[in-house]
Structure formats: C-alpha cells, structure tokens
C-alpha positions in Angstrom: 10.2 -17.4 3.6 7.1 -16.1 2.0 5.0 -15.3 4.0 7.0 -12.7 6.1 6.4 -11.8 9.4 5.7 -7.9 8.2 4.9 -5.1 10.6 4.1 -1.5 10.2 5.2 1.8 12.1 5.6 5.5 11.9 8.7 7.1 11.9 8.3 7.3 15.9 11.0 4.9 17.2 9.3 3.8 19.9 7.1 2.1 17.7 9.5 0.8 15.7 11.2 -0.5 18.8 8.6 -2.4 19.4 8.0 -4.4 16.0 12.2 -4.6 15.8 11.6 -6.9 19.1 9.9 -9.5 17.3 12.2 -9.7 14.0 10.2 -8.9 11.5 11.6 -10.1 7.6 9.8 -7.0 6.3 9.5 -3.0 7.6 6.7 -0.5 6.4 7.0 2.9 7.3 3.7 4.8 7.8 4.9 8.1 6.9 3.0 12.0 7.1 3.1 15.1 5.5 5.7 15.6 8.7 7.7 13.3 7.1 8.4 15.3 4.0 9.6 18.1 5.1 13.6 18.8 5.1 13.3 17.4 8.9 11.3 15.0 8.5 12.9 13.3 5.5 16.5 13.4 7.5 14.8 12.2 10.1 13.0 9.0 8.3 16.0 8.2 7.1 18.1 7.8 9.7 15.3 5.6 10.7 16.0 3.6 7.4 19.3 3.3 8.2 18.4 2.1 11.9 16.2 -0.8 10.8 18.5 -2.2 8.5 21.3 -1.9 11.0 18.9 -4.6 12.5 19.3 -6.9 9.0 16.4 -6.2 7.9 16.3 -6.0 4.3 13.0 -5.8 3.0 11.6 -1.6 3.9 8.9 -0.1 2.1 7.9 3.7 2.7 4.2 4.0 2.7 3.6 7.7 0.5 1.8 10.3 3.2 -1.8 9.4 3.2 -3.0 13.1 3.7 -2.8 16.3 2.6 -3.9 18.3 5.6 -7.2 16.6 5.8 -7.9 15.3 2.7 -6.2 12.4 0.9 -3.3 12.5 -0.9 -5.0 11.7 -4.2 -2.9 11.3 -7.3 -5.8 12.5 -9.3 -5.5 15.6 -7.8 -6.3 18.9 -10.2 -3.5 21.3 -10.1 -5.6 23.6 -11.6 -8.0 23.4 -8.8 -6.0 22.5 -6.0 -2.6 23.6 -6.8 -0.9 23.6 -3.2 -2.1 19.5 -3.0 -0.9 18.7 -6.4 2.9 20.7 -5.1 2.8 18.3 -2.6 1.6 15.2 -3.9 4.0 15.9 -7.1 7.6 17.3 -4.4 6.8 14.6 -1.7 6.7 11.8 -4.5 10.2 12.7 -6.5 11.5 13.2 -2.5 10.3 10.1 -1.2 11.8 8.1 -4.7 15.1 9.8 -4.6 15.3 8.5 -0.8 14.5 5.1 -1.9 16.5 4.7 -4.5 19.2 6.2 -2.1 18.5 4.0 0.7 17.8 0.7 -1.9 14.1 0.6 -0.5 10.3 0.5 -2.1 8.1 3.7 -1.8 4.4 2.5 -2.2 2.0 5.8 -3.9 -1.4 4.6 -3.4 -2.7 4.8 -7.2 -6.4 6.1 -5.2 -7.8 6.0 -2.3 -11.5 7.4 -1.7 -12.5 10.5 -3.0 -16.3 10.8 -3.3 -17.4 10.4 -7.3 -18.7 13.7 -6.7 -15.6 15.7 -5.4 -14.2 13.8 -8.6 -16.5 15.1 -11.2 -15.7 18.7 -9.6 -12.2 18.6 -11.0 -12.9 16.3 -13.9 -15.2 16.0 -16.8 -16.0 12.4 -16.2 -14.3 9.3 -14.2 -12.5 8.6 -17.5 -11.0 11.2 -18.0 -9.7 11.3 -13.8 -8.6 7.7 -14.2 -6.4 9.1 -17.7 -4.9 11.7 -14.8 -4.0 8.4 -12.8 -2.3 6.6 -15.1 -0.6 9.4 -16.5 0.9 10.4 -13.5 1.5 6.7 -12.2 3.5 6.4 -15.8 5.6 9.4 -14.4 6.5 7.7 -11.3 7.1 4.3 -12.7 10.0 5.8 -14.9 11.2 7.8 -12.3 11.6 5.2 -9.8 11.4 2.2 -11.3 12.4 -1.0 -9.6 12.0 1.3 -6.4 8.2 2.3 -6.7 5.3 0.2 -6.9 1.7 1.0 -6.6 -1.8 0.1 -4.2 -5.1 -0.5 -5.0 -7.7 1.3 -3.7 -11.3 1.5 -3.2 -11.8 4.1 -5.4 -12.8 3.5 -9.5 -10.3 5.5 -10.4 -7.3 2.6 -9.6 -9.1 -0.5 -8.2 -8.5 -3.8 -8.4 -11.8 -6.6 -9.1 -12.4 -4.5 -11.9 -11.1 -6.4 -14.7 -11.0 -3.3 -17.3 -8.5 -1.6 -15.1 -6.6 -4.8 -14.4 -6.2 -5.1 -18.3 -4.9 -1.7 -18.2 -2.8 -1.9 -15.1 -0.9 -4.8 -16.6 -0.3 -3.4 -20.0 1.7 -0.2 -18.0 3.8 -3.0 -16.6 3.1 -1.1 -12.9 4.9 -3.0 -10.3 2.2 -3.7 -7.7 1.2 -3.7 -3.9 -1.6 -5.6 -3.5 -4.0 -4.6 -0.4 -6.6 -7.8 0.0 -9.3 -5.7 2.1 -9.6 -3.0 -0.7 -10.3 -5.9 -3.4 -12.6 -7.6 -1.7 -14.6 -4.4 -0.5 -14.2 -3.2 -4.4 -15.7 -7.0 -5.0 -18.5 -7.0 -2.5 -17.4 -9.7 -0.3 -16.7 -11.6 -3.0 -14.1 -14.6 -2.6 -14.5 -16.0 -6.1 -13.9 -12.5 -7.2 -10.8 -12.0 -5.6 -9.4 -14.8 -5.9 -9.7 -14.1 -9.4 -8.1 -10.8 -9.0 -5.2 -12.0 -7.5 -3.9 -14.4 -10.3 -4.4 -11.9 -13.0 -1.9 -9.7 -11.1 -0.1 -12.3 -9.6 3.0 -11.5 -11.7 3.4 -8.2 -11.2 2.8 -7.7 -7.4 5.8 -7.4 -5.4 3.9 -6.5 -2.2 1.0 -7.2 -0.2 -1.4 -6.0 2.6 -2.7 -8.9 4.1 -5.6 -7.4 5.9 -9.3 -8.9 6.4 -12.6 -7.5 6.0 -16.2 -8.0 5.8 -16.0 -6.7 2.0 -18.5 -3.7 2.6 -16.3 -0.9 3.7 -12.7 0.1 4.6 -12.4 -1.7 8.4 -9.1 -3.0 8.3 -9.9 -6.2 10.4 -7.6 -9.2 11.8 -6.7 -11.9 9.7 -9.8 -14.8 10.5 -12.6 -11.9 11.9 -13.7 -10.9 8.7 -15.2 -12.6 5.4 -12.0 -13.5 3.5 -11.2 -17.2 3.1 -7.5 -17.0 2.9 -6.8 -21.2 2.3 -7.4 -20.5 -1.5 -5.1 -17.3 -1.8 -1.7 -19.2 -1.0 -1.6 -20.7 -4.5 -2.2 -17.1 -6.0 0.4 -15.4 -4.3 3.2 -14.3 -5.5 5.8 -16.0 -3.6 8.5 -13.5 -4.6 7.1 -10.4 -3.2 7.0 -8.9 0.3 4.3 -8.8 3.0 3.3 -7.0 5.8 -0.4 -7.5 8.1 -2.0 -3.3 7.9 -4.4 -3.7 10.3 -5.9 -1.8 12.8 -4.2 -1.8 16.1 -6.1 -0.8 19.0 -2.7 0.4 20.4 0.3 1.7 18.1 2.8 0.6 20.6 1.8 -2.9 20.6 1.5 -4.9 17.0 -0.1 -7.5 18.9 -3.0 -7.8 15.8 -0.6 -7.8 13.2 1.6 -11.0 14.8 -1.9 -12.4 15.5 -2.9 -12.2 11.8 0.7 -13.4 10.4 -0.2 -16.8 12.8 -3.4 -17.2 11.6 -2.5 -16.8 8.2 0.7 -19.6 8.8 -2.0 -22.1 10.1 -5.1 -21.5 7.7 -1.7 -22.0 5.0 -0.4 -25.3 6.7 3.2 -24.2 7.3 5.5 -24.4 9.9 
C-alpha cells in the first residue's frame, strides 16, 4: 500500500542484505560505471534475480550517476566529449535491455548539475542543450517504454517547478520519477511551489524520491529535518507509483534514515 517501505542499495549484497531484512515493497539499485561493464551487468543481475527471489516485485535500477568524475549527463556533446556520450549512449540501451529482460524500471536522470557555464561550452545556449535532452530522452522513451522513466534534476536543462518544462515534459508523455528535494531546491524552499508541481505531474509519475531538504542546495536530508511540509503532498501523490526514501545514510550498511523517514512520513500522513 502506497506509501511503500522503499530502500536503496548498491549492487554490494551486503547491503542489500541488510534492507531485504526489513521487507521492503520496493528495491532501488544504486548502480556505477562498474556496473556496466560485461561483469558488472551479470553481476547486477543476478542480484535482480536475488531480490525478487525474496517477493519483491517493485525494482528500479538507478542509471550510473558518473562518468569517471563527472556526471552522467544526457546532454552530453559527443562532439566534445565523445568517450562520455559512448557511455552514457551503451550503458543506457544495456541497462533497458536488462530491464525489460528482468520486467524492472531503469530510472536516467533527465539532468543533474552541470554548471551553466560547462553547458554553454558544448552548446550555443540552454535552449538549444535542453533540445539535446529531450531528443535523447524521446530515444529512450521508445526504446524502453513501459520500463524507463525519468528524474528531475536541479539543473534547467530538465527540472521540475519550472512550469515551461513541465508543459513540455507532459506533452512527450515521459513516464516520470519524481525526486521532492530537487523540486523544492529548483523552487527555493518553496512549499506552495511544489505542491503545485506535483499535481501537474501527478499523472505521469510512476516513481518517487521521498527525500527532505532545506530547498537551497542538494543535502538529501531525513524526512521531518528539513523545510518540506509533507501533510499537503499525500493528496498529490500518485497513489499508483512506487517509492523509495534516497537519503543520506551516515552508514551504507545500515538504512536506519531511510526506515526513519518512511515512519515519519506514515505519521505526518495519518495511516496505520
């Protein structure tokens, strides 16, 4: 029942020991460029297969985050950065072919925060980067469709709050994860804002990242430490999508923040 208790890991199975302890509803796998390689992919999943030997039906594969040490961006040139875009393009059609295989979600991250002016390096304008986006987000959607879905970010080139992108956004009938800390910091620490945000997308989002924040940068904070009011967001949920609590863990062997968060989020929403 909506919300799920829905924890994160890596493809390390002593982390994912430890959520599978607690029964989780929902499974998000934190992959890495590791996890893409001929090894790695073998390797996640038979970890697939592991947690849904558990019953555990609802498993979403996070895209890799990094390219060496820069983010994965979508955007990416492939005129300027040709080996990134290999990768960003390969570990994409790998990663949808596994979940189509496997009947799981990959998430791609439509952004997440190159500077505006490692952007206007590779790209006349933000426009024209944000065209790159959706372009390439239209070329996953039809390759993986009902298996792919895709995050906001912080970034201008695919954020949510801004209500020219969320036009857009809807009329390419993405299928969407919706991250509440990258909203809000997009919206300033803006509740109204958000709350706004998430019943225009309401019926598209299959996925969220219930995570808290102050609204002025990317901290990832417990549910009830930051400046989120969560009562008002249960009625602009979609109840039919997935959930999972990406927050910070002081330790990655124990969830204990993301179980804290899924609590406080039961009681600020009255249920059982």
């Amino acid at each position: 029942m909506f919300p799920y208790l829905g924890l994160k890991a890596s493809t390390d199975q002593r982390q994912i020991d430890e959520r599978l302890q607690y029964h989780p509803q929902v499974f998000e796998f934190f992959t890495t460029a590791d996890d893409v390689t001929p090894a790695g992919l073998a390797h996640l999943r038979k970890m697939i297969q592991y947690v849904q030997a558990t019953g555990i039906e609802k498993i979403v594969i996070h895209h890799p985050m990094k390219f060496g040490a820069t983010h994965n961006e979508v955007s990416v040139n492939p005129e300027n950065h040709p080996e990134q875009y290999a990768f960003m393009m390969q570990s994409s059609q790998d990663l949808i072919d596994l979940a189509i295989s496997t009947d799981t979600q990959l998430l791609i991250h439509g952004a997440y925060n190159s500077p505006v002016t490692a952007i206007l390096a590779d790209y006349p304008s933000i426009a024209a980067a944000r065209d790159a986006v959706f372009k390439r987000l239209d070329h996953f959607r039809d390759l993986g469709g009902d298996h792919v879905m895709f995050e906001n970010s912080i970034s201008p080139l695919f954020n949510y709050g801004d209500e020219a992108i969320e036009d857009r956004i809807i009329d390419h009938r993405y299928r969407l994860c919706f991250d509440t800390s990258h909203a809000f910091i997009v919206l300033h620490g803006d509740n109204t804002g958000l709350q706004r945000s998430m019943a225009q997308l309401k019926s598209q989002v299959v996925h969220y990242h219930f995570v808290d924040s102050m609204g002025q940068f990317h901290d990832s904070l417990q549910l009830g430490t930051g400046a989120i009011d969560w009562a008002p967001l249960k009625s602009l949920c979609n109840q039919a999508a997935s959930n999972i609590f990406e927050i910070n863990l002081k330790n990655q062997f124990d969830s204990r923040e993301m179980r804290a968060s899924y609590q406080y989020l039961k009681q600020s929403w009255h249920l059982g």
